[in-house]
N, CA and C atoms as an extended XYZ file, in Angstrom:
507
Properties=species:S:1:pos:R:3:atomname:S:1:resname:S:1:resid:I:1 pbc="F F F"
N       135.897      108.263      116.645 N   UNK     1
C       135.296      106.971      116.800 CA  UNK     1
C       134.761      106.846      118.224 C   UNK     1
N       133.767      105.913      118.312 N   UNK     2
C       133.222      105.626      119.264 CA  UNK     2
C       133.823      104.559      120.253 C   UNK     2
N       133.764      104.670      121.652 N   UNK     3
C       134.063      103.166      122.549 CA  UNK     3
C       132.710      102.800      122.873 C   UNK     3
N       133.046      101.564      123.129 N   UNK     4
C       131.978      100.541      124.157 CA  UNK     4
C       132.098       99.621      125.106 C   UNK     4
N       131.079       99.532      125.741 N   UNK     5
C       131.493       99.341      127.117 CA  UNK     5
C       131.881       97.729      127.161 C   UNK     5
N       132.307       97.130      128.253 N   UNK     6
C       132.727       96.197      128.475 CA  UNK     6
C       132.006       95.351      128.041 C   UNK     6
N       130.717       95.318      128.395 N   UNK     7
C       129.732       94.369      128.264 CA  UNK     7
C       129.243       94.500      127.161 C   UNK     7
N       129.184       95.130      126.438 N   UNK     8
C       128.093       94.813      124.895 CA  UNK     8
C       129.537       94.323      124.346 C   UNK     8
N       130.841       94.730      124.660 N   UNK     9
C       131.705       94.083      124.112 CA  UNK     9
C       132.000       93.196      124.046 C   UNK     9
N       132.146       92.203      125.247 N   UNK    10
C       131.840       90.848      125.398 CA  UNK    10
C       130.486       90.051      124.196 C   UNK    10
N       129.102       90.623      124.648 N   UNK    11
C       128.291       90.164      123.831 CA  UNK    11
C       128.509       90.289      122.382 C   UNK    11
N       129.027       91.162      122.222 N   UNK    12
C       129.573       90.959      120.447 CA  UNK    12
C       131.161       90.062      120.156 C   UNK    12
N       131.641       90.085      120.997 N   UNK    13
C       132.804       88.906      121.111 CA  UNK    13
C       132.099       87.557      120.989 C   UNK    13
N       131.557       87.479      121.824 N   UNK    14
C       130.201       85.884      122.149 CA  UNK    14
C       130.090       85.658      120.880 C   UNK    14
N       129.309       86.470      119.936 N   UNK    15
C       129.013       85.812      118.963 CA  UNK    15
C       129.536       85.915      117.508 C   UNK    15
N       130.653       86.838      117.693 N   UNK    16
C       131.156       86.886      116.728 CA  UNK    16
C       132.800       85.960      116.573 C   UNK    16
N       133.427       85.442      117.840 N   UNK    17
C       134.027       84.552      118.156 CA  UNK    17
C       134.193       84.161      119.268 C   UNK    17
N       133.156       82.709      119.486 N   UNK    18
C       133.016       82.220      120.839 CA  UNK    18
C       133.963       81.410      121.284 C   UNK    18
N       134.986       81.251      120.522 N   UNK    19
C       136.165       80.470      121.767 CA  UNK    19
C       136.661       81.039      121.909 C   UNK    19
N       136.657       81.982      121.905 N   UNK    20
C       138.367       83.465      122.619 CA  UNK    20
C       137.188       83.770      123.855 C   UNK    20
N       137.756       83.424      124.961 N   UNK    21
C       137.717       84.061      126.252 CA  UNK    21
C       138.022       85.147      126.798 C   UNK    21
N       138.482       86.200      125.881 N   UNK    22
C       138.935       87.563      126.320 CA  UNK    22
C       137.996       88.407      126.081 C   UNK    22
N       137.933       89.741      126.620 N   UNK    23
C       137.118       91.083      126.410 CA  UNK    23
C       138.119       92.370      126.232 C   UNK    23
N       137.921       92.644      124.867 N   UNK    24
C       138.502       93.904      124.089 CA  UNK    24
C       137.530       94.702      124.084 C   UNK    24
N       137.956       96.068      124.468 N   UNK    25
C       137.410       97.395      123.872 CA  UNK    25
C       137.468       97.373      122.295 C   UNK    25
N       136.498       97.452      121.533 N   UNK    26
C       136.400       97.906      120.056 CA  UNK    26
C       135.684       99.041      119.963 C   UNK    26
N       136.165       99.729      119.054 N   UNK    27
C       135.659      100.658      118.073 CA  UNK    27
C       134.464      100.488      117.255 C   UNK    27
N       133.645      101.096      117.610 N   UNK    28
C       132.179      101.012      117.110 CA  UNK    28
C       132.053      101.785      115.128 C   UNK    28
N       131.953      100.823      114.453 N   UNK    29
C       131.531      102.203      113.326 CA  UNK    29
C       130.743      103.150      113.369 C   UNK    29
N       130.780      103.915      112.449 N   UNK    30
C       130.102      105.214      112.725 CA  UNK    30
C       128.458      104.901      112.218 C   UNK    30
N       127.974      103.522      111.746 N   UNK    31
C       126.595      103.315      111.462 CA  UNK    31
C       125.750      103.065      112.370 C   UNK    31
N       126.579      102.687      113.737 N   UNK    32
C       125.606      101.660      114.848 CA  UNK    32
C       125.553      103.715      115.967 C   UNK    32
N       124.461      103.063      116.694 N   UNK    33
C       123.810      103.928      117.566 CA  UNK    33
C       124.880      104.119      118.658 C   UNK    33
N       125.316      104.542      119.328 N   UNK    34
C       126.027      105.014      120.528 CA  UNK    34
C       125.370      105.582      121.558 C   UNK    34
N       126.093      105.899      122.452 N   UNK    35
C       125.853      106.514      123.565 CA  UNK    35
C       125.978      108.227      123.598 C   UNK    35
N       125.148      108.676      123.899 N   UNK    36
C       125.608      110.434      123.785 CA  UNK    36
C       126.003      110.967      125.632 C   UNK    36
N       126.497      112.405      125.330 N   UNK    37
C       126.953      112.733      126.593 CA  UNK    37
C       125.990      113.257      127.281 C   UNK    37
N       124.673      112.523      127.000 N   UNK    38
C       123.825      113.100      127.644 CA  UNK    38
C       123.498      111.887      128.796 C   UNK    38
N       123.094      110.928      127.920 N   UNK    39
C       123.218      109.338      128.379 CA  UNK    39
C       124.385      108.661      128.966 C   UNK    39
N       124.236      108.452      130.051 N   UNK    40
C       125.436      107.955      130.832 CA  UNK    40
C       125.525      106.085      130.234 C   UNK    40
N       126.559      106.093      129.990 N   UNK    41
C       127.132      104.067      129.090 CA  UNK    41
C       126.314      103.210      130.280 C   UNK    41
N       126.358      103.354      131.304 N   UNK    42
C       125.705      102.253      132.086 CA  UNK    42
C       124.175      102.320      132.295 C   UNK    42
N       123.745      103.499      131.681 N   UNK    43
C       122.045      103.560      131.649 CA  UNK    43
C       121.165      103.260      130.192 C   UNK    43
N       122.301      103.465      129.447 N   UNK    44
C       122.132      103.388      128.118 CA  UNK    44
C       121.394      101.620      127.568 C   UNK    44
N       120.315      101.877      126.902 N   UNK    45
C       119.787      100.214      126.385 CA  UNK    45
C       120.178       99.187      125.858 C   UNK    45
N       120.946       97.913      125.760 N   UNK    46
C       121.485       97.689      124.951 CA  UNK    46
C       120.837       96.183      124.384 C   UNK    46
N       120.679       96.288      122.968 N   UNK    47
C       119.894       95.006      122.761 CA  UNK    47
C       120.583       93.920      122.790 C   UNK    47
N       120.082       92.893      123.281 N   UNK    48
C       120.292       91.314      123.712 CA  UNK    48
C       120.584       91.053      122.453 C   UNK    48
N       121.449       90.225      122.384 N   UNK    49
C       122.141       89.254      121.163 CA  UNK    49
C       121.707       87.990      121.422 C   UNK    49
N       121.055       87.219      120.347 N   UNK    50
C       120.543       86.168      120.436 CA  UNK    50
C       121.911       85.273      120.345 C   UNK    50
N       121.686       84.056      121.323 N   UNK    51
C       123.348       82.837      121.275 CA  UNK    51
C       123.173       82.540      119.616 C   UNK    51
N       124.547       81.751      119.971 N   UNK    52
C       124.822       81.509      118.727 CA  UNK    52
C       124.164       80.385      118.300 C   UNK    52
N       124.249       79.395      118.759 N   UNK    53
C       123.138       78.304      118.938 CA  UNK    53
C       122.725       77.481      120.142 C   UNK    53
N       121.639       77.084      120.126 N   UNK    54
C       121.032       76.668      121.504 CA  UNK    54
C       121.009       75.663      121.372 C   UNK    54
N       121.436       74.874      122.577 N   UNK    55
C       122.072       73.662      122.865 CA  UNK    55
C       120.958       72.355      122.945 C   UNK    55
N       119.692       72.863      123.453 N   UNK    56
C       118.223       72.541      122.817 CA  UNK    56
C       117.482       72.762      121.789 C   UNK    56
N       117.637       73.631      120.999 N   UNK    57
C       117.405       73.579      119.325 CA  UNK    57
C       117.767       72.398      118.863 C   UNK    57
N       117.606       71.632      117.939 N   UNK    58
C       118.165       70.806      117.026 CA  UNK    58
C       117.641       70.581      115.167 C   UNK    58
N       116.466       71.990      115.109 N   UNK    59
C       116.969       71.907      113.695 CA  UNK    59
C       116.975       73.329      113.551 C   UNK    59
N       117.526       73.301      111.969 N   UNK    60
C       117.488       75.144      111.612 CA  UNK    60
C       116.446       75.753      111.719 C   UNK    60
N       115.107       74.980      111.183 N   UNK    61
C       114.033       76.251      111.640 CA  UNK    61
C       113.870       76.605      113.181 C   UNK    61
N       114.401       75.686      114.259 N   UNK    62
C       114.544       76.189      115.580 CA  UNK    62
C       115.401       77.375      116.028 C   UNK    62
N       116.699       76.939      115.243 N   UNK    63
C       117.335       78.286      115.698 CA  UNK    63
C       116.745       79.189      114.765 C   UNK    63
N       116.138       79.440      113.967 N   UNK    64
C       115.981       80.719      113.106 CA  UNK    64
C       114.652       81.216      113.930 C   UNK    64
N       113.854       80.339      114.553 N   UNK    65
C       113.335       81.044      115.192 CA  UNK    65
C       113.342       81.285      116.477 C   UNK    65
N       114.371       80.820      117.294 N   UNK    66
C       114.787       81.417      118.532 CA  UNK    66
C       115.461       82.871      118.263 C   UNK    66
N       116.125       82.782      117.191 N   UNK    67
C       117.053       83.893      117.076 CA  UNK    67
C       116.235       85.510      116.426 C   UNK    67
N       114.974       84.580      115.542 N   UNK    68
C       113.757       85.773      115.194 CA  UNK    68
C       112.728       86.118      116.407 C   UNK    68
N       112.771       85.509      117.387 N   UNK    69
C       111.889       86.058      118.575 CA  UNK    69
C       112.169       87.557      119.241 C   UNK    69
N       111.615       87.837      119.801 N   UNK    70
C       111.646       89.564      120.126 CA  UNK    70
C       112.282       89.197      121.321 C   UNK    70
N       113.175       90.103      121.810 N   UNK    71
C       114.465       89.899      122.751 CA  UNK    71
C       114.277       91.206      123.691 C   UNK    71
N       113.674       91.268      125.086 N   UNK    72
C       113.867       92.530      126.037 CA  UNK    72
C       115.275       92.905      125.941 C   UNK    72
N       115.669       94.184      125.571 N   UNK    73
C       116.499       95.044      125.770 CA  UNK    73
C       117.274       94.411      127.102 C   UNK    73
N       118.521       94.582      127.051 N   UNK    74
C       119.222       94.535      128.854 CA  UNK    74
C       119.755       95.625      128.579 C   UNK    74
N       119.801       96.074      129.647 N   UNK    75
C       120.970       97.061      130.621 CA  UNK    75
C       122.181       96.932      130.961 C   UNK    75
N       122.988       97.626      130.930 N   UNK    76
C       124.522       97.776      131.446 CA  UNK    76
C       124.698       97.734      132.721 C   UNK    76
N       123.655       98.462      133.611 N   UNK    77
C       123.244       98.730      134.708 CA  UNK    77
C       122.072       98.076      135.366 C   UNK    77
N       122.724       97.168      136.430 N   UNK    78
C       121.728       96.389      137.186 CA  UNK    78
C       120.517       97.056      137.842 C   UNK    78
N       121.234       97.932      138.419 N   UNK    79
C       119.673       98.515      139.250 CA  UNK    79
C       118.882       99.428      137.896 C   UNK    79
N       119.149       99.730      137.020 N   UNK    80
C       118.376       99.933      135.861 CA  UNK    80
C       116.981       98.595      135.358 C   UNK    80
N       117.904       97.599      135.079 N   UNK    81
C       117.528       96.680      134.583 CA  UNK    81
C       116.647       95.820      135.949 C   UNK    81
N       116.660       96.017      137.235 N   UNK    82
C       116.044       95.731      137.910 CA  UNK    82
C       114.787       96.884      138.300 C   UNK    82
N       114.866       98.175      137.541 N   UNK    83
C       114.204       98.890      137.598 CA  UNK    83
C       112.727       98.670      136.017 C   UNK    83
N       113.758       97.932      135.163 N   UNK    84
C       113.202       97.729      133.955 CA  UNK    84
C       111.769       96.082      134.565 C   UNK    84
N       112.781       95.535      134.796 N   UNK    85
C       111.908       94.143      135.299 CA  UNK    85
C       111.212       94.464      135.806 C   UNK    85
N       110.806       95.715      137.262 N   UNK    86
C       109.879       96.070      137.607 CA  UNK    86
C       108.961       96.825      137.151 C   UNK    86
N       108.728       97.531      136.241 N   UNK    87
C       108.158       98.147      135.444 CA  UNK    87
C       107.481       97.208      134.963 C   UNK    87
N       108.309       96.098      134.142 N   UNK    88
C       107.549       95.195      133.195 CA  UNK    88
C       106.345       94.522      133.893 C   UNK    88
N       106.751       93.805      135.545 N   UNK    89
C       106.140       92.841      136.118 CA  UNK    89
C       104.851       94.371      136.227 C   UNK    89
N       105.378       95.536      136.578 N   UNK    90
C       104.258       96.382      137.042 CA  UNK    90
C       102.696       95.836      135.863 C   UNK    90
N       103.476       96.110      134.792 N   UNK    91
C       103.123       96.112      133.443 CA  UNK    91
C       101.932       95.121      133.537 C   UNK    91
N       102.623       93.815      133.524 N   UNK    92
C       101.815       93.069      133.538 CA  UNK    92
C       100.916       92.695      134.674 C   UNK    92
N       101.372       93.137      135.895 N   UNK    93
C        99.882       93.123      137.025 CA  UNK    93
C        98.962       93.809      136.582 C   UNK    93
N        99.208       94.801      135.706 N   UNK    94
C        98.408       96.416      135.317 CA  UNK    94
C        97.435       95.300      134.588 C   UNK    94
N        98.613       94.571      133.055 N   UNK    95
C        96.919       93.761      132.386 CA  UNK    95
C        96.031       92.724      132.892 C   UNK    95
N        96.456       92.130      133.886 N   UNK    96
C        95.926       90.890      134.522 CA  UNK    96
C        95.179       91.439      135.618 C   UNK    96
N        95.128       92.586      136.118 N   UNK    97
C        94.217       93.483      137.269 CA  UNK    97
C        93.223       93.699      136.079 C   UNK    97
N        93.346       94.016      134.697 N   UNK    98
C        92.664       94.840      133.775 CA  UNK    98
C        91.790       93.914      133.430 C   UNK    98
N        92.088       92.912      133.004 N   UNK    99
C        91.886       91.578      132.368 CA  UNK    99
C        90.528       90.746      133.679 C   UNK    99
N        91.348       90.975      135.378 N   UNK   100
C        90.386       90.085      136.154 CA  UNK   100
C        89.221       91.413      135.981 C   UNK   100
N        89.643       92.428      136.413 N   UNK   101
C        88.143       93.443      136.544 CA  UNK   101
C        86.975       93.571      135.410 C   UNK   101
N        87.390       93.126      134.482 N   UNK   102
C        86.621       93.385      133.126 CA  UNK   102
C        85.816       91.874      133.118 C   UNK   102
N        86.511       90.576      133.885 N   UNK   103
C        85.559       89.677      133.940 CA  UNK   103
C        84.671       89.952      135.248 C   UNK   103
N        85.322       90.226      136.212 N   UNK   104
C        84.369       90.461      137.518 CA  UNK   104
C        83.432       91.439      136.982 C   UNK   104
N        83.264       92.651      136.304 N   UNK   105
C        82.413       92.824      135.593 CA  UNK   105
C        81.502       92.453      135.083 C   UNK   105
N        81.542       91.341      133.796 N   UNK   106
C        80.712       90.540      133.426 CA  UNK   106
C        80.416       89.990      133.768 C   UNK   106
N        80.828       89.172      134.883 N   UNK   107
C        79.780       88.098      135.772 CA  UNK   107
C        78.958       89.162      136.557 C   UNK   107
N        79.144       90.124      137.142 N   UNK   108
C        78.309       90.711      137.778 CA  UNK   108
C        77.027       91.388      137.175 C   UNK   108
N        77.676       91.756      136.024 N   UNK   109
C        76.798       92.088      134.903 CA  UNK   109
C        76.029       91.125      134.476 C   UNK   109
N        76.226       89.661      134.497 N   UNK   110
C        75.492       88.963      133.963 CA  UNK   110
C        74.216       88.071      134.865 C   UNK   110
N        74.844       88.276      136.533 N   UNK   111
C        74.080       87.869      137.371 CA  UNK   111
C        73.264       88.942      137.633 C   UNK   111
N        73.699       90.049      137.442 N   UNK   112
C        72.178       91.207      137.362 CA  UNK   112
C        71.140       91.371      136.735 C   UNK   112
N        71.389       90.671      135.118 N   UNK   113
C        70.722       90.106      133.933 CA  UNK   113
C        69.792       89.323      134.932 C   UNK   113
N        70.446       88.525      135.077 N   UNK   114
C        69.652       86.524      135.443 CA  UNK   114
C        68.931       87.553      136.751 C   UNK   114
N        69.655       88.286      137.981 N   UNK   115
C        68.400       88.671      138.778 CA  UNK   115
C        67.032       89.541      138.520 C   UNK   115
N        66.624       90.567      137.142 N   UNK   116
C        66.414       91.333      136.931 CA  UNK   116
C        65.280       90.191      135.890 C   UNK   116
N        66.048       89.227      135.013 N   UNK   117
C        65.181       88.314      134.796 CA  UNK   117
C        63.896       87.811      135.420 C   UNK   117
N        64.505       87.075      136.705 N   UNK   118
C        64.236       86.806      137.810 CA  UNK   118
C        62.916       87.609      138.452 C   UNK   118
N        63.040       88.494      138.331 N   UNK   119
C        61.759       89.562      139.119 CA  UNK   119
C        61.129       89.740      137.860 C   UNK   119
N        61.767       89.573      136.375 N   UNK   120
C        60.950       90.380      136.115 CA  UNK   120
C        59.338       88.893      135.745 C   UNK   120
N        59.976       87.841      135.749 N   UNK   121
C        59.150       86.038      135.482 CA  UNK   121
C        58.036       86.214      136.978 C   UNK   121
N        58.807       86.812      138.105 N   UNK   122
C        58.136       86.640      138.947 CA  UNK   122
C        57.146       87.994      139.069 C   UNK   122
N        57.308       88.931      138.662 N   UNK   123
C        56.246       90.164      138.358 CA  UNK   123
C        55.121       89.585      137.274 C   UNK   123
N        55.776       88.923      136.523 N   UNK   124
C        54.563       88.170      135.437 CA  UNK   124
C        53.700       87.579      136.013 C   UNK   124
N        54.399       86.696      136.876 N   UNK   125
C        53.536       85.389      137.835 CA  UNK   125
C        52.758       86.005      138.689 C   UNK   125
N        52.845       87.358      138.813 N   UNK   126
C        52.374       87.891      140.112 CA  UNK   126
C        51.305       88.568      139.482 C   UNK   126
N        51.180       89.008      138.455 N   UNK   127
C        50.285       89.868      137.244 CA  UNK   127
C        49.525       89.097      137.024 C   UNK   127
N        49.337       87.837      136.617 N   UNK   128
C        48.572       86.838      136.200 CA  UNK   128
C        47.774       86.097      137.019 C   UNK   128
N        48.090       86.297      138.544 N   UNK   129
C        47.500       85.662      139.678 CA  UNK   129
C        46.509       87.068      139.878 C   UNK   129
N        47.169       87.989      139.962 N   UNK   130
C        46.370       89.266      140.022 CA  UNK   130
C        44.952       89.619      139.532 C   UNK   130
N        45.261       89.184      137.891 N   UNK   131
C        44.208       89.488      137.161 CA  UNK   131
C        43.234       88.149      137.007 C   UNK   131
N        43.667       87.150      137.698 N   UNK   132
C        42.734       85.919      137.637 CA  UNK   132
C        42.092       86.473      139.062 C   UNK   132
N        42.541       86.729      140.413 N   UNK   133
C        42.186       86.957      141.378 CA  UNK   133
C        40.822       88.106      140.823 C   UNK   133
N        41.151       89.493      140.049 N   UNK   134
C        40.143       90.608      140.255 CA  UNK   134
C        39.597       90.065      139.414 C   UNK   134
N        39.562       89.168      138.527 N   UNK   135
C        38.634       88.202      137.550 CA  UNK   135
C        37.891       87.486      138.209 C   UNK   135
N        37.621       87.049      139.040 N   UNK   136
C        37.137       85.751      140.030 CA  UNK   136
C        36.529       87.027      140.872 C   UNK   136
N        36.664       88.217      141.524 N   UNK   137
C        36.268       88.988      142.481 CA  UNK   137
C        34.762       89.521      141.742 C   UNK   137
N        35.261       89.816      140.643 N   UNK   138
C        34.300       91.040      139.715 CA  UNK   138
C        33.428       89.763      139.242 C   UNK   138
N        33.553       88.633      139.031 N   UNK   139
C        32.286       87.530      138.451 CA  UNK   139
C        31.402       87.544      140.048 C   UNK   139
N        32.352       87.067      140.909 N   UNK   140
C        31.494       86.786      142.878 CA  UNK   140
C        30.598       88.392      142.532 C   UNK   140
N        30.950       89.316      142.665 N   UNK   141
C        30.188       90.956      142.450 CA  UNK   141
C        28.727       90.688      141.832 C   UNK   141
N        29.186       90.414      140.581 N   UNK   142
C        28.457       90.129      139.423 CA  UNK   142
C        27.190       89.520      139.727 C   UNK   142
N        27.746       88.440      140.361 N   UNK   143
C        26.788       86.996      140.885 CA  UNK   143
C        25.866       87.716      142.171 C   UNK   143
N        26.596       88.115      142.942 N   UNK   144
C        26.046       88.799      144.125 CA  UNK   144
C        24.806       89.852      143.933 C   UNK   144
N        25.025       90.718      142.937 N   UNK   145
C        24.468       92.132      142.172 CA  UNK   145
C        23.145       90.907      141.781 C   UNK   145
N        23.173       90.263      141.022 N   UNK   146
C        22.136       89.410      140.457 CA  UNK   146
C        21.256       88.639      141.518 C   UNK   146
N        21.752       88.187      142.638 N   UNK   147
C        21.437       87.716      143.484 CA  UNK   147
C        20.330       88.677      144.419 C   UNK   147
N        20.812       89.747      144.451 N   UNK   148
C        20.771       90.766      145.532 CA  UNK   148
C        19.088       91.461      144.309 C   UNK   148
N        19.678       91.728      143.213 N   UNK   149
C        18.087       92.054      142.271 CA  UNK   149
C        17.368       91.256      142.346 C   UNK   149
N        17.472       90.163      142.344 N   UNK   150
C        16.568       89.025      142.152 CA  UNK   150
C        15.491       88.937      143.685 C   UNK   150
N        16.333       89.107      144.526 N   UNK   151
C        15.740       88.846      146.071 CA  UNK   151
C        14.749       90.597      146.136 C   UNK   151
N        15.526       91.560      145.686 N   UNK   152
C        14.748       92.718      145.832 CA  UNK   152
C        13.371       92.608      145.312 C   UNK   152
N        13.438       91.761      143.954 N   UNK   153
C        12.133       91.541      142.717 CA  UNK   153
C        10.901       91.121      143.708 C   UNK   153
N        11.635       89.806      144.364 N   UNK   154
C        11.139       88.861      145.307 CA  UNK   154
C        10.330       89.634      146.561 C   UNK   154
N        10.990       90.862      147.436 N   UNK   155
C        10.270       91.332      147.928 CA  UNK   155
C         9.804       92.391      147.246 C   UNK   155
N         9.344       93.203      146.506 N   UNK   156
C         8.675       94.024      146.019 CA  UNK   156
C         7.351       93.271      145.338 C   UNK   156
N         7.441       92.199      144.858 N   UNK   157
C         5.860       91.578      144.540 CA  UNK   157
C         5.738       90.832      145.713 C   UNK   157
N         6.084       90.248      147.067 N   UNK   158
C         5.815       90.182      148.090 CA  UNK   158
C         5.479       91.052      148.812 C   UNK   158
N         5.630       92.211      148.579 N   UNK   159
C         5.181       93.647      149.648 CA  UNK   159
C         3.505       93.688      148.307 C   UNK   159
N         3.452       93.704      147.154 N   UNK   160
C         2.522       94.259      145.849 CA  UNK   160
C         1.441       93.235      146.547 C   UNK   160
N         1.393       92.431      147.464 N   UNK   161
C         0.358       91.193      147.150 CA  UNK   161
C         0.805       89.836      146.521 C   UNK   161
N         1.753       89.548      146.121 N   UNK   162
C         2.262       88.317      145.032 CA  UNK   162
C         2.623       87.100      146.553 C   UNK   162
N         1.901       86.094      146.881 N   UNK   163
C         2.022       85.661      148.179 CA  UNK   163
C         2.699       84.464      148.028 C   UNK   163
N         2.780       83.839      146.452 N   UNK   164
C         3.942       82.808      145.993 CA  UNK   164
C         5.204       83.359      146.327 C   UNK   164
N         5.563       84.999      145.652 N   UNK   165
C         6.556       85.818      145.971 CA  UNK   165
C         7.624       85.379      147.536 C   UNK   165
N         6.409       85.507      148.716 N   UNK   166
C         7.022       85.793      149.893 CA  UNK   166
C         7.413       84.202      150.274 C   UNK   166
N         7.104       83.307      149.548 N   UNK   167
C         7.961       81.712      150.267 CA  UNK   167
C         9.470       81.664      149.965 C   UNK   167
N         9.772       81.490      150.949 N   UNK   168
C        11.682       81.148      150.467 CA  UNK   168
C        11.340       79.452      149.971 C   UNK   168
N        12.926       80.375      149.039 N   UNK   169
C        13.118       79.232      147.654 CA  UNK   169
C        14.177       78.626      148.344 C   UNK   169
């Protein structure tokens, strides 16, 4: 047969009779998990026993579900179990580091959107001034070219003899 240690002994005393104030060594049956000689009793896991009833509960579906909630393992061994808590807290900085970077992400990601937007409204605006500008350049050309034939016409039948030709208009 198996022993157990002081403390899970107590916790199974707790709830299996909570007005006896004493702590007995019992004999474990041979169905429940033990400790091997590989595993030292004070490193070994031992699951939390839910109370017997909570003094803030006040109906049965409360305690049935305080007592169905998932229960962290304790330890026999403090600096274990202070090794466990740290792990856990590690644990959870790990998802909440995971959790802030993945939004700092998306905002950054999303203000790169909105800047990229941004240039791209103002490359439009800038395209459209562009092509009104070489639109407006190439008509002045246009106008000029016509201007410039017209005055050539003007002196060439002014040089031919044409003497209406040579008065400015």
């Amino acid at each position: 047969m198996l022993r157990i240690t002081a403390a899970l002994a107590a916790a199974l005393l707790a709830t299996a009779a909570p007005a006896q104030n004493r702590i007995e060594t019992i004999d474990l049956p041979p169905s429940l998990p033990a400790t091997t000689a590989e595993t030292p009793p004070e490193a070994a896991p031992v699951e939390a026993v839910p109370p017997a009833a909570s003094p803030d509960n006040t109906t049965p579906e409360a305690d049935t579900e305080a007592r169905a909630a998932p229960h962290e393992p304790m330890l026999a061994d403090p600096a274990a179990a202070a090794l466990a808590a740290e792990a856990a807290e590690r644990a959870r900085t790990a998802a909440l580091n995971a959790e802030n970077a993945r939004t700092a992400a998306e905002t950054r990601r999303a203000a790169e959107d909105a800047r990229k937007a941004a240039i791209a409204a103002q490359d439009a605006a800038y395209q459209d001034i562009l092509a009104e500008s070489e639109a407006e350049a190439q008509r002045q050309t246009e106008a000029h070219e016509a201007a410039m034939a017209a005055w050539r016409a003007r002196v060439a039948a002014c040089t031919a003899g044409d003497k209406t030709a040579c008065a400015p208009q």
